[in-house]
Each structure stands twice: as C-alpha cells, then as structure tokens.
C-alpha positions in Angstrom: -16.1 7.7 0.7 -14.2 4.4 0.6 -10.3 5.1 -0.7 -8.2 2.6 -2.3 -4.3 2.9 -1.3 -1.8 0.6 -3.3 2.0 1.1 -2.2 5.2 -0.5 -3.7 7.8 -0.7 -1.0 11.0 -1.8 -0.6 10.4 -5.8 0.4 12.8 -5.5 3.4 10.2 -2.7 5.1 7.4 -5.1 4.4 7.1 -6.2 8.1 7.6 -2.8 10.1 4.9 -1.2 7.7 2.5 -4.2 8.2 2.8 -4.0 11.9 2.8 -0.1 12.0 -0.5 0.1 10.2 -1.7 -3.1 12.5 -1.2 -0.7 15.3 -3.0 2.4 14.1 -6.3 -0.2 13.7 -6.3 -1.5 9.6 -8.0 -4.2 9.9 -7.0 -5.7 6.7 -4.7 -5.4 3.7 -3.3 -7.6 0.6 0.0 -8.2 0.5 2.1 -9.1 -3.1 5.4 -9.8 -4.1 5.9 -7.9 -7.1 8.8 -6.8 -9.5 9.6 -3.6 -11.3 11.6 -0.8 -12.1 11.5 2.9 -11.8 13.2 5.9 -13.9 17.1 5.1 -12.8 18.5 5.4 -15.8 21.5 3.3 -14.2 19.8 0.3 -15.3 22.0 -2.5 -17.2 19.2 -4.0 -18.9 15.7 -3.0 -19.0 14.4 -6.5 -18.4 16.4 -6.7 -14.6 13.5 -5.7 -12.1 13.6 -5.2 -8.6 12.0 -7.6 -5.9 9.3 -5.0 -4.5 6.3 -5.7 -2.0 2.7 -4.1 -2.9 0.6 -3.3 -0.4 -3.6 -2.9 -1.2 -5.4 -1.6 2.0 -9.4 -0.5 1.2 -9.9 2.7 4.2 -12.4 5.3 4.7 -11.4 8.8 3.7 -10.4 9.1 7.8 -8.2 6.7 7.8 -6.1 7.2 4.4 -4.0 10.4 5.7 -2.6 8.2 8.9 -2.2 5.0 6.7 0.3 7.5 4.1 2.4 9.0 7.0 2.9 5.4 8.6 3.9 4.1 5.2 5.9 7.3 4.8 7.6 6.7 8.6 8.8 3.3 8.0 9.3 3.4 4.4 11.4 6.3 3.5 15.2 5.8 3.4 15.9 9.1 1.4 17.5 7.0 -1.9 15.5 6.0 -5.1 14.0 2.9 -5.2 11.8 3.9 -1.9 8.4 2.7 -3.7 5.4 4.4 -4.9 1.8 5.7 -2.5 -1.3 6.1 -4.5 -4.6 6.3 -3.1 -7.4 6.0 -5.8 -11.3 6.7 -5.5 -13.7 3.6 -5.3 -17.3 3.9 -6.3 -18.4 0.7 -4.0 -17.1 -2.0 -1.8 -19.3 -5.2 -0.9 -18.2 -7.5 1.9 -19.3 -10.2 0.0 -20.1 -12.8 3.6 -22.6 -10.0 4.3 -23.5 -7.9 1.3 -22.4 -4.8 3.8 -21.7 -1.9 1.7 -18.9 1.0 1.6 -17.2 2.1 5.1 -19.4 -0.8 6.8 -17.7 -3.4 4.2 -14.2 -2.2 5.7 -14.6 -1.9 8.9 
C-alpha cells in the first residue's frame, strides 16, 4: 500500500530533515513554504501566521514508520509550534514518464 505523509515543520529544521530522510533512501519529496497557526491561544491577532515548511513524501507502507521517527529526531524541540505528521492512505500513484503504478511509481 502506497502512504502519503505531509508534515509542517519548523522552517529552520527544513534542511537537517531533508538530508536525514536523504540518508535513510527517500528518493523524493515536495517541499513548501507555508504559513499557519496552531491552538496557542497567546496569539495577538488571528491573522499573524507563522513561516512553516510542508513536507509531502509518497512511501510504501515500509518505509513510513522510519520517515516519522527521522522527522520526529530532527524535528522535535519539546515547545509548541514543533509542526504536525500525518500520513494518509492513497488508493493509486502513477509515474506519469512511465505509467508505473503504486510502490513501483515511488521507488
């Protein structure tokens, strides 16, 4: 089964995450700048969002518990504003060069 895993990160871990999951073999990911805001209810104003980064990475039901703890490792600084992990189902993924389908489209 193909996995989709979306995380919003702090944008100053960006670079350690993408080169930790580089190591542990993801061959690809899409990478976003994005703004938000959590539950703090120390917010000013509700329309002042935080510079975030999102992370998309398609992986094989193998490879999504390693992906979470290296997001986890070089992610996690104990305060809030650490980001979001959610790893959804997907019903298909097509490579669309080759027409490959599901963990041969992502690997």
């Amino acid at each position: 089964m193909v996995k989709k895993i979306e995380c919003i990160i702090r944008a100053d871990k960006l670079k350690d995450v993408t080169d930790a999951l580089k190591e542990i073999g993801v061959g690809g990911m899409t990478v976003s700048e994005v703004r938000g805001f959590g539950t703090q209810s120390t917010r000013p104003d509700s329309f002042l969002f935080v510079h975030k980064a999102k992370i998309e990475i398609y992986a094989t039901d193998t490879q999504v518990k390693e992906i979470v703890s290296k997001v986890l490792m070089h992610c996690s600084t104990g305060k809030m504003g650490d980001g979001k992990i959610v790893v959804l189902p997907i019903d298909d993924c097509v490579r669309v060069r080759t027409g490959e389908r599901k963990n041969k489209a992502i690997l």
